[in-house]
C-alpha positions, 0 to 999 in steps of 0.5 A, a space after each residue: 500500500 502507498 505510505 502517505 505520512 511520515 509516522 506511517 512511514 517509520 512504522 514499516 521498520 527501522 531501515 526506513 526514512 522520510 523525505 520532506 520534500 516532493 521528489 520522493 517520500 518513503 525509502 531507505 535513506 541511501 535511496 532517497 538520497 540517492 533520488 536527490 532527497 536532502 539530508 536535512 531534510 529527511 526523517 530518519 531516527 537513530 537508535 540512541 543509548 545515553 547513560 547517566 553516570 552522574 548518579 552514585 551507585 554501591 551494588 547496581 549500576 547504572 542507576 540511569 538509562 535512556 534508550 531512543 527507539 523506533 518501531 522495530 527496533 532494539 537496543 543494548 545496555 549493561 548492567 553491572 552488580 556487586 555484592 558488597 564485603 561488608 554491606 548490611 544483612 538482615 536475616 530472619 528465621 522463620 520456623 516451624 513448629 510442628 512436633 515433627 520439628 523437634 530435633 532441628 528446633 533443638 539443633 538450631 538453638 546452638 546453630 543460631 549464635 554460630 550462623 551469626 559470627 559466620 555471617 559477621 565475615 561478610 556483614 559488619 551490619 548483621 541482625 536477626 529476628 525469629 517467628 514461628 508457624 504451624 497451620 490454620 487452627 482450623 478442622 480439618 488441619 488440627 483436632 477441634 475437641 477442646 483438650 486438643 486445642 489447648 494441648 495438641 500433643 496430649 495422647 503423648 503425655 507432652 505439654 505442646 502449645 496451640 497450633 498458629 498461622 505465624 507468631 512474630 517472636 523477635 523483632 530484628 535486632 543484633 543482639 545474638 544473645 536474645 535470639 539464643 533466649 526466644 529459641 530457648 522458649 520455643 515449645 512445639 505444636 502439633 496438626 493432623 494433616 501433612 501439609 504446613 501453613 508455610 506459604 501463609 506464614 511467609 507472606 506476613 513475614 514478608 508485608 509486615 515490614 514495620 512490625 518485623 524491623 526490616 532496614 531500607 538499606 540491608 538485603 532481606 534474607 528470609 530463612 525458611 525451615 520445615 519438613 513438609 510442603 506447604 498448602 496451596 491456595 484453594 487448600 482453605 476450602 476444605 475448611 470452608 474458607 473462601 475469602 481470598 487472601 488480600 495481601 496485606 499486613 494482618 498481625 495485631 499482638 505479634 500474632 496473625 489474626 486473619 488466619 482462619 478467615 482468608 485463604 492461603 496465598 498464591 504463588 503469584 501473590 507471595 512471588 509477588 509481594 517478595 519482589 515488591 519487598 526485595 527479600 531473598 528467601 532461603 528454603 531448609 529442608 530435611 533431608 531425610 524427606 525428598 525435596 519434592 515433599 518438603 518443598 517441591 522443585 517447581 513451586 520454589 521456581 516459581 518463586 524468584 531469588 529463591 534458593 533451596 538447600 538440604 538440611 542435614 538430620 539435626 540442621 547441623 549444617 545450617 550454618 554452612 547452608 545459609 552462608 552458601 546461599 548468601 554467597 553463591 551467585 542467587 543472589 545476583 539474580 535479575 527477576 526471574 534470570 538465576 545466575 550460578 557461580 562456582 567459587 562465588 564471586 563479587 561481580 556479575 554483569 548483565 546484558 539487557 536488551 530492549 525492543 520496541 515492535 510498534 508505537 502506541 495505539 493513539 500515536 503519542 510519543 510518550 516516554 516507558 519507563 522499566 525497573 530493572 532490580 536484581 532480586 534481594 538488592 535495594 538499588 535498580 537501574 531505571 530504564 527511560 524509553 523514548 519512543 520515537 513515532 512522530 517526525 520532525 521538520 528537517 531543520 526545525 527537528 527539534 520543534 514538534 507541530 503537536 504544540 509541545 514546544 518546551 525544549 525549543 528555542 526562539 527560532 525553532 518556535 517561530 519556524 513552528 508556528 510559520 508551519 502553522 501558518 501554511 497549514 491555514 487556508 487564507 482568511 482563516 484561523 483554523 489549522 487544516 480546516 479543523 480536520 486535519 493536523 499540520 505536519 511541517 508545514 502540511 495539512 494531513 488530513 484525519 481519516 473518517 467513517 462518513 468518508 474522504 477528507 482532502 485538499 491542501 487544507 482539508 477543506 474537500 470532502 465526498 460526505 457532507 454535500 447535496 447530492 443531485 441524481 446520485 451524485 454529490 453536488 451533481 457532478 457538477 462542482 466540489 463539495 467544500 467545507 459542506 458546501 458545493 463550489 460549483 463549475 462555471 455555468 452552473 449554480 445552485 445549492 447541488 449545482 443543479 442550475 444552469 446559469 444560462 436561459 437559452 433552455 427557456 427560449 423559444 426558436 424566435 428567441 422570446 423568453 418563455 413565449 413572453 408569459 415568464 420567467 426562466 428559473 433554474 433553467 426551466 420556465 415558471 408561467 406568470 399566469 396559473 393556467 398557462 402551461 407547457 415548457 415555454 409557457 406556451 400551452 393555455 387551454 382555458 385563455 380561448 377569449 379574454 372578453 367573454 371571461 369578464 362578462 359576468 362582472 360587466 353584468 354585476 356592475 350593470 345591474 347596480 347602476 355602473 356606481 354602486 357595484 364596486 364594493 357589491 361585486 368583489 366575488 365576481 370580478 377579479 381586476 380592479 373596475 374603473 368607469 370611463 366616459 368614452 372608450 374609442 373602438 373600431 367604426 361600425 362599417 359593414 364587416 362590424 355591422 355583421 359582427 354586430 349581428 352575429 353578437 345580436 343573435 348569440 345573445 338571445 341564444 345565451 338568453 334562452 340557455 341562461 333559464 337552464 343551468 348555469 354550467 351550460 351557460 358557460 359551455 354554450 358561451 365557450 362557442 361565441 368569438 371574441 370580438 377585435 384583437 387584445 388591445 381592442 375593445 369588448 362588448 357585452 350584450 346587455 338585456 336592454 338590447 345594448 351593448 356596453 363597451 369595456 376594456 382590459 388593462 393595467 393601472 398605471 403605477 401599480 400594473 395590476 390588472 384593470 378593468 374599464 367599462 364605458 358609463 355610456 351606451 351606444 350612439 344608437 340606444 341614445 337616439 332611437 336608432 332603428 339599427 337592429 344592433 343598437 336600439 337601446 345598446 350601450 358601447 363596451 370595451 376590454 382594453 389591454 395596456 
């Protein structure tokens, strides 16, 4: 597919770059350069490591790295890790006490001041605490008749104490000669299935940090001796417990008070909680038993920075095994990566590797920060990624068109804002019209479900225009910023009209036959019963005179004075009187028109008595007398004829309607005129 953007263009790989300037876009760097591509003006991200060194560092080092990384690619870094000779350790012995414990507890009371002046060779800072653990003092994991939860061991004639979750015995401290004195005072507990509460003890001895006294600055090793595997998560349902275990610190008195109300932890909480708390733990287990039942193999795995050791019958070597476990490599471990040396050595370097296989999803280029911490240790190295998604602007590379422009200079901000400027269309303020974002210096337009954003400054688009017959805009313009930009000779809010009225003429070159008006390319009539493309159709205009008669006979009827106002229904037009209105002379030919009237009058008379639709049916047959600016004449019942005429009022060029206050020359003098006789003269006068 076309690369069309810079991001989309660094995203195909780290071998990829962007030119900023038409002769070619998305290549390799040696072939843009080669198609005459400037340097300068090329977006090609480098792979960076920079290491802060300034930052003091006595175990990890360095304490401080930045990586510049691209979208396929990685890079290196080393981390250095020593054990200090004399660097300070806090140890704490976590111990069960179950009866089956009772030779290793007696053992260790005289190994426990021994395991303190060997551990003062590599520690001049050494302290220790101790706690015990049985077991959920619940059924089925101990005997609920009363005498037995007061004294478990009772059937044997021994005085035990109660069965514990975990007590807190002795807080660290680096006075031996206490350790020796609580150790004395250890009693031993019993319980009725196999498997310990190991897992559950180990937890609050990790989280209570306030309560067990472990120091910031120390490493954390926590001692664990039994000789059974311990219970697993979902263990508690047996005895009806279903409450998760939260995690946290629940010791009040030194002693854990929600054991027999949560579930045992899982491996991935107490995993968990030992990283959180850089504390080292160190199994002893009997070796009597196989490992896998006091301890399995893979569950102690699973666990980091633990190391498991055999404890010999009596733990008589207990001494040697914890110094062993704090020398050996374990303790140089990175998360979950183990590292093992034989002799034990002081230095241990790490390469770290870092890749980056795509950029975020919202395309910011947001800093990553990673921890790396070796197990046990107190110090990490912090890892500052620097993603690199975006591109800059060639000369101006280190101002960004996103508007973050912190870290530029005075000039790199005003070349910013210049690029700004050219990402506006003119007489505007909006950056890409608001639907696009400026990229050194050009538009690039966001991408939408409703369709296609373009132009230079994403104005255009297929989506928010009329259409007209299926077409956006018709097909005959573009649709810009929602409103159709139409081609010459077209107008319209779809482009739908011609400019020009040539479609409205008829072959003489008359607009629309002299009865409209061209609109749209297309002819609207000025009267509403003509019709026809060129406003040349009118089946109902057969005789203008004959369609105002009944108006002419209104006004006759009240006195040609009284009417204006009595015959609103009747006439349409305005009325006038005039005294005279000059028509044609009475030659032979008006004579005979004259007759013809005569008798089409009493024919309307007679058919008048009938209905008065076949009154206008019949009166559809006369002819209209003159031309259209001639004068009309209506038959009057008094055998005159009154002339009126059709026009319009001056000023206002409404229709008028003039109708002669006199009669004919004849009906005025007696005339034996067979058309006249009584008749006055009318007329319908068009002006």
């Amino acid at each position: 597919a076309l690369v069309s953007t810079c991001p989309e263009c660094l995203s195909r790989g780290p071998a990829c770059a962007w030119c900023y300037q038409e002769v070619a876009r998305c290549d390799s760097a040696a072939n843009l350069l080669r198609k005459g591509c400037s340097e300068n003006m090329m977006a090609n991200p480098q792979v960076r490591v920079e290491v802060n060194a300034t930052l003091s560092s006595s175990q990890v080092a360095p304490r401080d790295v930045s990586l510049h990384l691209r979208p396929g690619a990685e890079s290196s870094f080393v981390v250095e890790v020593q054990q200090l000779e004399r660097y300070p350790v806090d140890l704490y012995y976590l111990v069960d006490v179950s009866a089956s414990m009772q030779d290793n507890l007696d053992r260790l009371k005289s190994v426990g001041v021994a395991l303190s002046h060997s551990m003062r060779e590599y520690s001049s800072d050494f302290r220790v605490g101790f706690g015990s653990f049985v077991d959920k003092p619940v059924s089925p994991y101990i005997n609920v008749h009363p005498s037995k939860i007061q004294n478990p061991c009772s059937d044997y004639e021994v005085q035990c104490r109660p069965a514990h979750g975990f007590i807190h015995v002795l807080r660290v401290t680096e006075n031996v000669t206490e350790l020796t004195r609580v150790i004395d005072q250890q009693r031993i507990s019993g319980n009725m299935d196999t498997p310990e509460g190991t897992f559950d003890a180990m937890l609050q001895a990790v989280v209570c940090q306030k309560d067990i006294g472990w120091r910031p600055e120390a490493k954390h090793l926590l001692l664990v001796m039994t000789d059974q595997p311990s219970h697993l998560a979902l263990d508690s349902k047996l005895a009806g417990i279903v409450v998760p275990h939260d995690g946290k610190c629940h010791l009040e008195g030194n002693t854990y008070v929600q054991t027999a109300n949560m579930e045992h932890p899982t491996i991935g909480q107490l995993a968990e909680k030992l990283l959180e708390n850089n504390i080292y733990s160190i199994f002893a287990v009997d070796q009597v038993k196989k490992k896998s039942e006091s301890a399995p193999q893979d569950l102690v795995d699973l666990l980091p920075g633990t190391y498991l050791g055999r404890l010999l019958p009596k733990a008589s070597n207990l001494k040697d095994l914890v110094v062993e476990a704090y020398k050996v490599g374990e303790l140089y471990s990175i998360r979950a990566l183990l590292v093992y040396s034989e002799p034990p050595v002081l230095l241990v370097f790490f390469n770290v590797t870092v890749g980056m296989t795509s950029c975020p999803a919202d395309d910011v280029d947001e800093d990553v920060l990673l921890t790396v911490q070796p197990v046990g240790f107190n110090e990490s190295v912090a890892v500052r990624v620097k993603q690199t998604c975006g591109c800059d602007c060639g000369l101006a590379g280190r101002c960004h068109d996103n508007g973050e422009s912190g870290s530029c200079g005075a000039a790199d901000e005003e070349a910013r804002l210049a690029g700004h400027r050219q990402c506006q269309a003119e007489g505007s303020g909006t950056v890409c019209s608001g639907r696009g974002s400026c990229v050194c210096g050009m538009c690039v337009c966001h991408h939408g479900n409703l369709g296609a954003v373009y132009g230079k400054f994403c104005e255009l688009d297929d989506f928010s225009c009329p259409y007209q017959d299926g077409l956006l805009c018709g097909g005959r313009g573009q649709c810009v910023l929602g409103e159709c930009r139409c081609q010459t000779g077209w107008t319209g809010e779809s482009c739908g009209c011609p400019i020009s009225a040539e479609t409205c003429r008829s072959n003489d070159g008359i607009l629309c036959s002299g009865h409209g008006r061209c609109v749209c390319g297309s002819c609207v009539c000025d009267e509403p019963q003509r019709s026809g493309r060129l406003c040349d159709k009118c089946p109902t205009c057969y005789s203008s005179c004959q369609t105002h008669w009944m108006c002419v006979n209104c006004h006759l009827s009240y006195g040609l004075g009284q009417g204006s106002s009595k015959c609103n229904r009747t006439c349409s037009p305005l009325v006038d009187y005039v005294d005279d209105i000059t028509g044609r002379p009475p030659d032979q030919s008006y004579i005979q028109d004259e007759n013809r009237h005569l008798f089409l009058f009493f024919l309307n008379f007679l058919l008048w008595l009938c209905v008065c639709v076949c009154v206008c049916v019949c009166s559809m047959l006369l002819v209209q007398v003159g031309g259209a600016d001639e004068p009309c004449l209506y038959p009057s019942t008094h055998r005159c004829h009154y002339r009126f005429q059709m026009g319009r009022s001056q000023g206002k060029g409404v229709p008028q309607l003039l109708i002669s206050r006199h009669p004919g020359d004849s009906c005025r003098t007696g005339s034996s005129h067979p058309l006249c006789g009584r008749g006055l003269l009318f007329n319908l006068q068009r002006g």
